[in-house]
N, CA, C and O atoms as a Maestro MAE file, in Angstrom:
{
 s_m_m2io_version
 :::
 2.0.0
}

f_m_ct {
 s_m_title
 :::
 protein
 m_atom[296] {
  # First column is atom index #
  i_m_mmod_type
  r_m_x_coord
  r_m_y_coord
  r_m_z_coord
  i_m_residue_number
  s_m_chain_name
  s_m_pdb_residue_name
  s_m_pdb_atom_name
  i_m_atomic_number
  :::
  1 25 0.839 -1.182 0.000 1 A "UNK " " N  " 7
  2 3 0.000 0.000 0.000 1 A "UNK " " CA " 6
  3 2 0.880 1.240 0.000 1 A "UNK " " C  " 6
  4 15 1.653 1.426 0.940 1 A "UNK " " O  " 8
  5 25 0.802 2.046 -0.954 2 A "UNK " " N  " 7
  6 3 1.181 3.695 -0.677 2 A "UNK " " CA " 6
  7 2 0.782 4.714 0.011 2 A "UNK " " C  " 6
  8 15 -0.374 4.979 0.341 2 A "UNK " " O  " 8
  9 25 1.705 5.270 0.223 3 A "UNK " " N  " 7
  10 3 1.181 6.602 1.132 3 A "UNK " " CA " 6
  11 2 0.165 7.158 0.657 3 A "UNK " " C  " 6
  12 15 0.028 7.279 -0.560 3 A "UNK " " O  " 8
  13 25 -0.995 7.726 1.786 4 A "UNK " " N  " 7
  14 3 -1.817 8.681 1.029 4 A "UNK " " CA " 6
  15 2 -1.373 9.849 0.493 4 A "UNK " " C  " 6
  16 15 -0.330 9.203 0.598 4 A "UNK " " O  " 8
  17 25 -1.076 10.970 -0.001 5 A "UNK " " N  " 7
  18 3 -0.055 12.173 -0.306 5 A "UNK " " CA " 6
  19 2 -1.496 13.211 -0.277 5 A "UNK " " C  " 6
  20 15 -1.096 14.356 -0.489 5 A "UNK " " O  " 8
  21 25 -2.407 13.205 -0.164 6 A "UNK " " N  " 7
  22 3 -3.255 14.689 -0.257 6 A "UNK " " CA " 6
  23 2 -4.210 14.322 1.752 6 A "UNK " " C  " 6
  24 15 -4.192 13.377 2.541 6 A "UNK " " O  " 8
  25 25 -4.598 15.128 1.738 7 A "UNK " " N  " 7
  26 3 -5.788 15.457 2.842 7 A "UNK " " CA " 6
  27 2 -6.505 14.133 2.786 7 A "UNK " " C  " 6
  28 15 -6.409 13.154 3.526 7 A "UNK " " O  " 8
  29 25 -7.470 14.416 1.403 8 A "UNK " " N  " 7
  30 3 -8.754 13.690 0.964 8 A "UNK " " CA " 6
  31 2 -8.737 12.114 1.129 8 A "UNK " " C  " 6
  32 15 -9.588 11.292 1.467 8 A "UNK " " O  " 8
  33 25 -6.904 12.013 0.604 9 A "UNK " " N  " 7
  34 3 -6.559 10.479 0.544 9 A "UNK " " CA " 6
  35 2 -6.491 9.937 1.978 9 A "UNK " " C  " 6
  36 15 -6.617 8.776 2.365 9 A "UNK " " O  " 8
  37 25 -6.278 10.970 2.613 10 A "UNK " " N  " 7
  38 3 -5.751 10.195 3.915 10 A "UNK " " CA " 6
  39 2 -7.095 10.281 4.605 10 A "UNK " " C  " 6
  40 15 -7.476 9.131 4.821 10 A "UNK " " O  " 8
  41 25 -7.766 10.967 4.938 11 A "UNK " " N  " 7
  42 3 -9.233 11.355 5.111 11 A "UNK " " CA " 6
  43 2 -9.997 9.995 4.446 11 A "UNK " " C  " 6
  44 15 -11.122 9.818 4.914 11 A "UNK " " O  " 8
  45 25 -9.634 9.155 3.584 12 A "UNK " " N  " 7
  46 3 -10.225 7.908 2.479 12 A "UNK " " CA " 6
  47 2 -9.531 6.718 3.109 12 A "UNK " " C  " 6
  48 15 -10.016 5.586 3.102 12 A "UNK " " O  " 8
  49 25 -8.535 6.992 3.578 13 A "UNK " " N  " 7
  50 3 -8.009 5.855 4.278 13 A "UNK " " CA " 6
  51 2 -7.850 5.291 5.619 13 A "UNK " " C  " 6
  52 15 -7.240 4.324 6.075 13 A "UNK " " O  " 8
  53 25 -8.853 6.521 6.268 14 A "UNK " " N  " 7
  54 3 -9.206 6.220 7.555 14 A "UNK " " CA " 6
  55 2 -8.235 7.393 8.985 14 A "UNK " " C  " 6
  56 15 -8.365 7.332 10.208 14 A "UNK " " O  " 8
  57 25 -7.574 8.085 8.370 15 A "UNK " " N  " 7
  58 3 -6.753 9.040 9.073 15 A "UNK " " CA " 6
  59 2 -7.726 9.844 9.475 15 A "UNK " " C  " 6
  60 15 -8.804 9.892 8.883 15 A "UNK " " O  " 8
  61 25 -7.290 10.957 11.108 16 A "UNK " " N  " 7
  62 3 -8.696 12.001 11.234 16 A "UNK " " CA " 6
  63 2 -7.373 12.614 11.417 16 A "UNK " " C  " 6
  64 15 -6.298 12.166 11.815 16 A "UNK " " O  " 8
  65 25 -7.876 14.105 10.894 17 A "UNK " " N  " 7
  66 3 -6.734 15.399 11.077 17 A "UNK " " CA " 6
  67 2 -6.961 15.938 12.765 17 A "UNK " " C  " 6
  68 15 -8.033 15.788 13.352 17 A "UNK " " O  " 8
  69 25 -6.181 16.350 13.164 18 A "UNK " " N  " 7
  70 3 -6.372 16.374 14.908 18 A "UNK " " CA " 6
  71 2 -5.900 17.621 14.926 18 A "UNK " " C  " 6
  72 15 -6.864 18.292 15.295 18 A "UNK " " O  " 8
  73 25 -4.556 18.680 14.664 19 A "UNK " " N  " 7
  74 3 -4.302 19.548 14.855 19 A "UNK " " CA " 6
  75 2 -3.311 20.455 14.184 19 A "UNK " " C  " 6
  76 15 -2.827 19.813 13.252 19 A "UNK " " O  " 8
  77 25 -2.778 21.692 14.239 20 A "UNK " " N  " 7
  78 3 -1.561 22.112 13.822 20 A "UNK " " CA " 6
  79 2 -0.636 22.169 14.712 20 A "UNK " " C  " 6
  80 15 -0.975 22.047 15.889 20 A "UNK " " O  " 8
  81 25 0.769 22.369 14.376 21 A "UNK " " N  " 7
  82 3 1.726 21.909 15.728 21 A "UNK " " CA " 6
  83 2 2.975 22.554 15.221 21 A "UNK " " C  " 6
  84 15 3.129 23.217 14.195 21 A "UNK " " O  " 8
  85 25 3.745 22.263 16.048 22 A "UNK " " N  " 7
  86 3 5.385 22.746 15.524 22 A "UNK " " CA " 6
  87 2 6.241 21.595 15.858 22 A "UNK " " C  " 6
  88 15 5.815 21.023 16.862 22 A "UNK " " O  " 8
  89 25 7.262 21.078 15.380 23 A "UNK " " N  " 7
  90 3 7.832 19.907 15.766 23 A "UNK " " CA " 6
  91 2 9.091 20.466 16.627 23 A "UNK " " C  " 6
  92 15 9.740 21.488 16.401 23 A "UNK " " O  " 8
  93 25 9.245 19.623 17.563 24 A "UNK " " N  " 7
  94 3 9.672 19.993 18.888 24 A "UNK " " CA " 6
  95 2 11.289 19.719 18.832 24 A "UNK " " C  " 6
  96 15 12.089 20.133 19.671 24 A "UNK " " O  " 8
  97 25 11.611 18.928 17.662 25 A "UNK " " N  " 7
  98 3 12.903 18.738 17.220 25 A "UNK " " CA " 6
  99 2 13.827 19.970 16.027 25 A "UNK " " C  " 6
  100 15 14.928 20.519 16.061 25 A "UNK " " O  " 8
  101 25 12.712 19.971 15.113 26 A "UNK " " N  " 7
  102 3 13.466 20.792 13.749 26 A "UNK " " CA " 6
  103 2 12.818 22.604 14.246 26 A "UNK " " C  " 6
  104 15 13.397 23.665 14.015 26 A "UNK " " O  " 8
  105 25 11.566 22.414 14.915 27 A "UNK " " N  " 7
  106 3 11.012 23.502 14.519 27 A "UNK " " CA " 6
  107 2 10.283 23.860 13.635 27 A "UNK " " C  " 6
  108 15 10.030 25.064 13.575 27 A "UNK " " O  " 8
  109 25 9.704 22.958 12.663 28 A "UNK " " N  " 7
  110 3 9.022 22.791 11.339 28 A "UNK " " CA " 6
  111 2 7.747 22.517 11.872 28 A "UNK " " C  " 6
  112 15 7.419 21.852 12.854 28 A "UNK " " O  " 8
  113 25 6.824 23.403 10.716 29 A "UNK " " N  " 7
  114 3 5.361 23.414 10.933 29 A "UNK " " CA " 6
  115 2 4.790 22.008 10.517 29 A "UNK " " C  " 6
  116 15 5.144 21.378 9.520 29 A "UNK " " O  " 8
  117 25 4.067 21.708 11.225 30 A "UNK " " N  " 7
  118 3 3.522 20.072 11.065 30 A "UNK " " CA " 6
  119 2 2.092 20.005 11.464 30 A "UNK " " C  " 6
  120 15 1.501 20.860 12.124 30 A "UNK " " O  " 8
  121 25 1.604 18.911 10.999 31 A "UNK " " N  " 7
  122 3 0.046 18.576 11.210 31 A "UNK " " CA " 6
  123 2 -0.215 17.348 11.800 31 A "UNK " " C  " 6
  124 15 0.120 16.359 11.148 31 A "UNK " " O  " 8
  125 25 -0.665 17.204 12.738 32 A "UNK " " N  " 7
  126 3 -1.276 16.015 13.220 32 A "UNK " " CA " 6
  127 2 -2.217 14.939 12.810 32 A "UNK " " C  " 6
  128 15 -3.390 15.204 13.074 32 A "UNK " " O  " 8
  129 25 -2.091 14.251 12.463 33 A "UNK " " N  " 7
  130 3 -3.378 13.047 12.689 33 A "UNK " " CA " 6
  131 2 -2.928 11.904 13.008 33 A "UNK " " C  " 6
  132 15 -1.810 11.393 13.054 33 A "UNK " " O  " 8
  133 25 -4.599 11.385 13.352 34 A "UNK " " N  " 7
  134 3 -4.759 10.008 14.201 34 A "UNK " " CA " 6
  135 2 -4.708 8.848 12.471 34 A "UNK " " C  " 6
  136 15 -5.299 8.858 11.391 34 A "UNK " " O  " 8
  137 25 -3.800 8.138 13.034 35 A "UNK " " N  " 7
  138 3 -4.023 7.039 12.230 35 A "UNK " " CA " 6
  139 2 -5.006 6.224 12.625 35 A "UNK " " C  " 6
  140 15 -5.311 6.285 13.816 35 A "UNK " " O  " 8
  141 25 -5.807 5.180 11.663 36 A "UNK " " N  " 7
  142 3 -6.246 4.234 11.471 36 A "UNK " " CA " 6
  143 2 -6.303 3.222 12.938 36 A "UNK " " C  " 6
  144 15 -7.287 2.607 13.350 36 A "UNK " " O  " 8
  145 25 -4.822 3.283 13.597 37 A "UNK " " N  " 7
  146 3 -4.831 2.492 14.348 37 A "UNK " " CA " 6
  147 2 -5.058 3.436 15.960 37 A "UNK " " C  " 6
  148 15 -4.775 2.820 16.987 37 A "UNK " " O  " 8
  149 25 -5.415 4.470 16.049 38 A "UNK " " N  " 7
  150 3 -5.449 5.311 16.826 38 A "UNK " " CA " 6
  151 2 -4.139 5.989 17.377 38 A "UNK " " C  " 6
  152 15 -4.108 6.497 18.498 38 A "UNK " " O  " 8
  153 25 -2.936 5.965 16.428 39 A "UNK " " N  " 7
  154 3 -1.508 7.011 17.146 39 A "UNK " " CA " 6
  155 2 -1.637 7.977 16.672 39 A "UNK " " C  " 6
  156 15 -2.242 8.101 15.607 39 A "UNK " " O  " 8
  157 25 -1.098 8.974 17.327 40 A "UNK " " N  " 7
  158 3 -0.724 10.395 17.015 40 A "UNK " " CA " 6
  159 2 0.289 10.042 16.081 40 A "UNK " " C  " 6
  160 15 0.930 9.027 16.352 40 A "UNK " " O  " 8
  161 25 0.643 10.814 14.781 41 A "UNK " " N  " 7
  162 3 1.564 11.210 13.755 41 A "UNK " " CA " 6
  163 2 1.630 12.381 13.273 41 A "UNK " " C  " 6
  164 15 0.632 13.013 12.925 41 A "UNK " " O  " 8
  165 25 2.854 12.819 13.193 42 A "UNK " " N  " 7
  166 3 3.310 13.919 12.809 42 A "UNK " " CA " 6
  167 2 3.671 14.179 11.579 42 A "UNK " " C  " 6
  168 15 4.824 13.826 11.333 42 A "UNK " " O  " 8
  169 25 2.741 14.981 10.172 43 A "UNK " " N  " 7
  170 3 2.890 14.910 9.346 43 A "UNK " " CA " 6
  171 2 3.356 16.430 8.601 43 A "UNK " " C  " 6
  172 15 2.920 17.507 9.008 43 A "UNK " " O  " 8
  173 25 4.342 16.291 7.414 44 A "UNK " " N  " 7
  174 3 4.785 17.712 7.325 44 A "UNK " " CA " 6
  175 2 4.048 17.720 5.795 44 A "UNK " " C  " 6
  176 15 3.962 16.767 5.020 44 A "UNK " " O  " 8
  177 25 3.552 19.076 5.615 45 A "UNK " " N  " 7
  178 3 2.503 19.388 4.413 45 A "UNK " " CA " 6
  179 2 3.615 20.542 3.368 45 A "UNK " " C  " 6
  180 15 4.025 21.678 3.607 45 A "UNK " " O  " 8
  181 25 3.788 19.763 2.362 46 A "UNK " " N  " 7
  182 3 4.774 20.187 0.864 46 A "UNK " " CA " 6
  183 2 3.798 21.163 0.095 46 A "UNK " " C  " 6
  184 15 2.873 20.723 -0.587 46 A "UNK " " O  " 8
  185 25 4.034 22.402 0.228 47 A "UNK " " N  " 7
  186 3 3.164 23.224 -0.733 47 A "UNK " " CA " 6
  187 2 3.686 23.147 -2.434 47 A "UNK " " C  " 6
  188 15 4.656 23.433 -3.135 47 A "UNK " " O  " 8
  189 25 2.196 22.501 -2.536 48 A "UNK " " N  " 7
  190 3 2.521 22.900 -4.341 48 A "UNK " " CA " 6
  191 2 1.545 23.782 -5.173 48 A "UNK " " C  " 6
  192 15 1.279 23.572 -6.357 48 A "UNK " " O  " 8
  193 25 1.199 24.479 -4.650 49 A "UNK " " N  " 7
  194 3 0.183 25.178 -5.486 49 A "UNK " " CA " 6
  195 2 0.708 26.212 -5.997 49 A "UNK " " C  " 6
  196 15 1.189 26.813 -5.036 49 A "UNK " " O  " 8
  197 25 0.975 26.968 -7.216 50 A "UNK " " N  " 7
  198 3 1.362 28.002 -7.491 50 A "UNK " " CA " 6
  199 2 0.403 29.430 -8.465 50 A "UNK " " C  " 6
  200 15 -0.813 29.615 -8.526 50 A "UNK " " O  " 8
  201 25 0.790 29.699 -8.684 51 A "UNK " " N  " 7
  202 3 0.305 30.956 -8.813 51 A "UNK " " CA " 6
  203 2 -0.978 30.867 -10.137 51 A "UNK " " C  " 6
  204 15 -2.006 31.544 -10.164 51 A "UNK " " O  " 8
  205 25 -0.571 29.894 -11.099 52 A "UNK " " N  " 7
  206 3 -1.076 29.357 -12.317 52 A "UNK " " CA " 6
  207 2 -2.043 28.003 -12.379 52 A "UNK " " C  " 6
  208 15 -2.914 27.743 -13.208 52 A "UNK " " O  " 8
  209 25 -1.489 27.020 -10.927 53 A "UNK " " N  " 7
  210 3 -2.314 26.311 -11.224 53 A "UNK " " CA " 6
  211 2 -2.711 26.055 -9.162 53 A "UNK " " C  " 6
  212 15 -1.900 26.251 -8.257 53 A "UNK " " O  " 8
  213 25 -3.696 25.739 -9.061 54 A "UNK " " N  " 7
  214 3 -4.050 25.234 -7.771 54 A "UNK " " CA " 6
  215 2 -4.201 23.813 -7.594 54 A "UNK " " C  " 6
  216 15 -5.137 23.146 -8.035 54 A "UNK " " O  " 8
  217 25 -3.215 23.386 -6.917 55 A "UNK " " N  " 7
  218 3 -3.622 21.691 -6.455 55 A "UNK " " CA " 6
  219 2 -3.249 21.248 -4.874 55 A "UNK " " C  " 6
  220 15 -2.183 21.600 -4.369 55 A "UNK " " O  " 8
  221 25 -3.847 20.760 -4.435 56 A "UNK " " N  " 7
  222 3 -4.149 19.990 -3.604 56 A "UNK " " CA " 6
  223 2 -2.600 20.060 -2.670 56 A "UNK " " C  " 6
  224 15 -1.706 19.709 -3.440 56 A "UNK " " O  " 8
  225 25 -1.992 20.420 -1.189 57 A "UNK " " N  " 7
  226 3 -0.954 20.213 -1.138 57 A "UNK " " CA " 6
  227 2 -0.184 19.039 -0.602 57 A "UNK " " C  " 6
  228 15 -0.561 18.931 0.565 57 A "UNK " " O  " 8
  229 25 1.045 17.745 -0.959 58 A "UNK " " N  " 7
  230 3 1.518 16.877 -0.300 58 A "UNK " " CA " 6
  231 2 1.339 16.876 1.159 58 A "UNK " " C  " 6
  232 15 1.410 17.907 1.828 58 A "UNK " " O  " 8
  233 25 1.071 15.526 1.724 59 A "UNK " " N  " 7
  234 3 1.687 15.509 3.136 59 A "UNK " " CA " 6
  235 2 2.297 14.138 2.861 59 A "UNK " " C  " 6
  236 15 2.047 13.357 1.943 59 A "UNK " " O  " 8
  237 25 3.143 14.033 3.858 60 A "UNK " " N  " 7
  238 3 4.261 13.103 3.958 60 A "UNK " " CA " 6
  239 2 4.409 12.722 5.462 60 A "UNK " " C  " 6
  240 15 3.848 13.433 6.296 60 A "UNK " " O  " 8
  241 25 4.943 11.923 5.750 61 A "UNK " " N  " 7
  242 3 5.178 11.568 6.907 61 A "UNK " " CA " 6
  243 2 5.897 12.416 7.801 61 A "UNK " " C  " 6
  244 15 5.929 11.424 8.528 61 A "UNK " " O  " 8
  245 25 6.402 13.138 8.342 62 A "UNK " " N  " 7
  246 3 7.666 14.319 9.383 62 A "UNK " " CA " 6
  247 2 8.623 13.665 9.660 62 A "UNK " " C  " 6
  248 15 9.630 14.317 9.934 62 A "UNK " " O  " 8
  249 25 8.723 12.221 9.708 63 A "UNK " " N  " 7
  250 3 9.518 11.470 9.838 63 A "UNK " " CA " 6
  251 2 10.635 10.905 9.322 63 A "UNK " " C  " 6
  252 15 11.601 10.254 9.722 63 A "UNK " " O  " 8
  253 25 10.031 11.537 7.892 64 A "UNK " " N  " 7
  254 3 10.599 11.102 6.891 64 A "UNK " " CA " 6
  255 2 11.379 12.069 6.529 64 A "UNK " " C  " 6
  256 15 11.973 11.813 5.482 64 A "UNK " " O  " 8
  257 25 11.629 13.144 7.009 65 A "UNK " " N  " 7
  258 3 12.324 14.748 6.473 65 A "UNK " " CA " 6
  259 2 12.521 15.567 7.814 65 A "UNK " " C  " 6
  260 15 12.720 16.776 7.698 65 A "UNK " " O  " 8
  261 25 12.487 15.078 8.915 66 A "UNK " " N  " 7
  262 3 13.023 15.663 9.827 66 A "UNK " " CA " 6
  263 2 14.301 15.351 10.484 66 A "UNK " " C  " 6
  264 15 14.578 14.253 10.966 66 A "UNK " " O  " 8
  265 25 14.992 16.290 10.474 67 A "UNK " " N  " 7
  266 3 17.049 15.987 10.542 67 A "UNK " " CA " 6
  267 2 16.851 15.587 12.536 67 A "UNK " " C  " 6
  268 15 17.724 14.932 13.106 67 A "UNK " " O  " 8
  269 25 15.660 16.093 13.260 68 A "UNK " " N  " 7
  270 3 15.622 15.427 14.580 68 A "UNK " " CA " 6
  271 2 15.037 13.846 14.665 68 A "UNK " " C  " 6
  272 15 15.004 13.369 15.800 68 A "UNK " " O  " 8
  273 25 14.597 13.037 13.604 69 A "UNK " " N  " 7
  274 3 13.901 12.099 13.583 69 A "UNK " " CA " 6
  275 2 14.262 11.071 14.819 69 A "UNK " " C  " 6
  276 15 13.377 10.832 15.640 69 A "UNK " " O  " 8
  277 25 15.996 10.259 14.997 70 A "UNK " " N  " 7
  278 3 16.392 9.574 15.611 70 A "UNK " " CA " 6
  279 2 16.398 9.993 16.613 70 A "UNK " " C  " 6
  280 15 16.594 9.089 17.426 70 A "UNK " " O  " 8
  281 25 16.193 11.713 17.444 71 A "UNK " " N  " 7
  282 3 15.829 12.021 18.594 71 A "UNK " " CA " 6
  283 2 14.501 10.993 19.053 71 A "UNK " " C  " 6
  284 15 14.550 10.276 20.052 71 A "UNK " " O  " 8
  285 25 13.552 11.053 18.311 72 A "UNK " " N  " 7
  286 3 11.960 10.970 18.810 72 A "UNK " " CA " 6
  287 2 11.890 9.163 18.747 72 A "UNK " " C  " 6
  288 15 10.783 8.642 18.882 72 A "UNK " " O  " 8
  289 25 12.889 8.448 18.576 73 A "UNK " " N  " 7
  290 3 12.395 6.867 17.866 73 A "UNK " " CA " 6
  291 2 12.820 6.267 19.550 73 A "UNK " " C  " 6
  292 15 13.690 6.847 20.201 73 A "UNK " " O  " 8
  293 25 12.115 5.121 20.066 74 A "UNK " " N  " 7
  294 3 11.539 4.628 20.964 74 A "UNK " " CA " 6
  295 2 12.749 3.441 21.094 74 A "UNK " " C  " 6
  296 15 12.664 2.565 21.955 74 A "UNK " " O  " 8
  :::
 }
 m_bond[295] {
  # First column is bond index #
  i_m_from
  i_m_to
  i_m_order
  :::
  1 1 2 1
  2 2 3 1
  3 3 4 2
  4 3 5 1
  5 5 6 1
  6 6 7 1
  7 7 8 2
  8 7 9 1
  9 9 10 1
  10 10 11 1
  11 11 12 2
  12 11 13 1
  13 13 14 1
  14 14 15 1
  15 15 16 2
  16 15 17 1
  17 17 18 1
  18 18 19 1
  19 19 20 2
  20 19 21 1
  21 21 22 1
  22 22 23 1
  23 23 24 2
  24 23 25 1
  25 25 26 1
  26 26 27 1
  27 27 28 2
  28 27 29 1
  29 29 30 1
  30 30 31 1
  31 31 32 2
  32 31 33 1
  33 33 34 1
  34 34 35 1
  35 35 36 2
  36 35 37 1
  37 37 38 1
  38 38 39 1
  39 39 40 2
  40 39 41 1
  41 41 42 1
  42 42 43 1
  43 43 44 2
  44 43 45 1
  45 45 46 1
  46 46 47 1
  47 47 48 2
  48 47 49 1
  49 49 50 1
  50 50 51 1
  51 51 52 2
  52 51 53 1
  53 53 54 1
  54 54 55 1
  55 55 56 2
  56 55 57 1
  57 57 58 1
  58 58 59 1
  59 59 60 2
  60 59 61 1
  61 61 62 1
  62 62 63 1
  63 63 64 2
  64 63 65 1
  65 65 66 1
  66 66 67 1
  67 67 68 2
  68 67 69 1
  69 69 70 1
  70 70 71 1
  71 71 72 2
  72 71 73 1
  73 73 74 1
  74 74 75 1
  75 75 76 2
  76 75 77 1
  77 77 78 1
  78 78 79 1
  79 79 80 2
  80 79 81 1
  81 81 82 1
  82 82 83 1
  83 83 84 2
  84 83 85 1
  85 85 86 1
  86 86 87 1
  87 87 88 2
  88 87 89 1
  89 89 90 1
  90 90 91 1
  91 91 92 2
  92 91 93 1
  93 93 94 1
  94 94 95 1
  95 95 96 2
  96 95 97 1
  97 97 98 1
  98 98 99 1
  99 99 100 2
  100 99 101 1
  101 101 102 1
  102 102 103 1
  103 103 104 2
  104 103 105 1
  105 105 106 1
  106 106 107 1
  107 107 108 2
  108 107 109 1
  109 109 110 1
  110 110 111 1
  111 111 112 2
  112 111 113 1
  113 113 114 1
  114 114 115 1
  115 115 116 2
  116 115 117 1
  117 117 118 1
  118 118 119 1
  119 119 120 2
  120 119 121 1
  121 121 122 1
  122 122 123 1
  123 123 124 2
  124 123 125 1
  125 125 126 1
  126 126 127 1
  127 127 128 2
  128 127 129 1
  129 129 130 1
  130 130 131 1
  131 131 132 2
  132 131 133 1
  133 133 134 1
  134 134 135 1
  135 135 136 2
  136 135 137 1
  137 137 138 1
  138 138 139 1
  139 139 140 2
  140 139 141 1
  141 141 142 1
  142 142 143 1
  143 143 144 2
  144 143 145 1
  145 145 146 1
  146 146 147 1
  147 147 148 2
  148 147 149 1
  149 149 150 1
  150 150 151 1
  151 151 152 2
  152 151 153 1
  153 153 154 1
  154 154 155 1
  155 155 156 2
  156 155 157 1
  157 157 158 1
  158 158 159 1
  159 159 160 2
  160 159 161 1
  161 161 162 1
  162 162 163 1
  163 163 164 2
  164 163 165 1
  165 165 166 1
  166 166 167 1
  167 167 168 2
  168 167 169 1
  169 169 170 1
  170 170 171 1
  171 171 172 2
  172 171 173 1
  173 173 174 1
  174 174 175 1
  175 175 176 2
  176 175 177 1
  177 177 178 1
  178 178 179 1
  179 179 180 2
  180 179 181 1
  181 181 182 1
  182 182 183 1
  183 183 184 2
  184 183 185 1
  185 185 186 1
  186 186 187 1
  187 187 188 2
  188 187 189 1
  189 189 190 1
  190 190 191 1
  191 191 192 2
  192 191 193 1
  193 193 194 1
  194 194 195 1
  195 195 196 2
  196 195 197 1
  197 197 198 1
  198 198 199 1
  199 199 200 2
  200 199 201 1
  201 201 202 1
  202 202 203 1
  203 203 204 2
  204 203 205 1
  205 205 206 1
  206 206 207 1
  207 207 208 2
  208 207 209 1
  209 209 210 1
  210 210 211 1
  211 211 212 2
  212 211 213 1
  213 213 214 1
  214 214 215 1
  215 215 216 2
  216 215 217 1
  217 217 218 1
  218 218 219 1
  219 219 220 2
  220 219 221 1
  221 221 222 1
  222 222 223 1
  223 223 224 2
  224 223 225 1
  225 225 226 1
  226 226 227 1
  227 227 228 2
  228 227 229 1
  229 229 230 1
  230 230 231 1
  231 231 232 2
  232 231 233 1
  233 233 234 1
  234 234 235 1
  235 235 236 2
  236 235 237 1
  237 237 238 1
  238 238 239 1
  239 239 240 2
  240 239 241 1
  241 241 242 1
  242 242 243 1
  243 243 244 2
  244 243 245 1
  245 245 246 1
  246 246 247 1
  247 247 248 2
  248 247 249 1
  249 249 250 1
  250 250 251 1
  251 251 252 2
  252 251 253 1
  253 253 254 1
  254 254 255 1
  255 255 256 2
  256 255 257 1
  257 257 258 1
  258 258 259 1
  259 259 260 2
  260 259 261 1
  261 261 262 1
  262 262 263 1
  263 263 264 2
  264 263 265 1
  265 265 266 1
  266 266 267 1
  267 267 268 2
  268 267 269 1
  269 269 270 1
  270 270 271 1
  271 271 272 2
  272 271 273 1
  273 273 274 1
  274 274 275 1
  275 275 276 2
  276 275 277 1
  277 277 278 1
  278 278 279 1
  279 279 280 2
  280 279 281 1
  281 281 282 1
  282 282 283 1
  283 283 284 2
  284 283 285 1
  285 285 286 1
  286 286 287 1
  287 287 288 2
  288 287 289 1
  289 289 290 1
  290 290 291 1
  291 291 292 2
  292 291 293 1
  293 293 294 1
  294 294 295 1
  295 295 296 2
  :::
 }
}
């Protein structure tokens, strides 16, 4: 299975959006949601919309692009 990459997808795959946040490692603006299985995840949102065309913007995991990651791992 692939990542969801928009809102809608993840919203389709059972994710609920929970909040906005700041990550406590990089300092990077991040978004919350509950996965599927009920954890908190920290997700960072890739703007692509530009001036010509409007679409939908990436989210990605925070995990995956945050230089504090191996701080936060269990």
């Amino acid at each position: 299975m692939s990542w969801p990459k928009t809102s809608n997808q993840l919203r389709a795959e059972g994710y609920t959006y929970d909040s906005d946040g700041t990550c406590r490692g990089c300092g990077a603006e991040i978004e919350w949601w509950i996965t599927p299985k009920g954890n908190k995840m920290p997700v960072s949102v890739i703007r692509t919309a530009t001036i010509t065309k409007a679409s939908e913007d990436v989210r990605q995991s925070h995990f995956s692009d945050c230089p504090e990651a191996d701080s936060f791992r269990r």
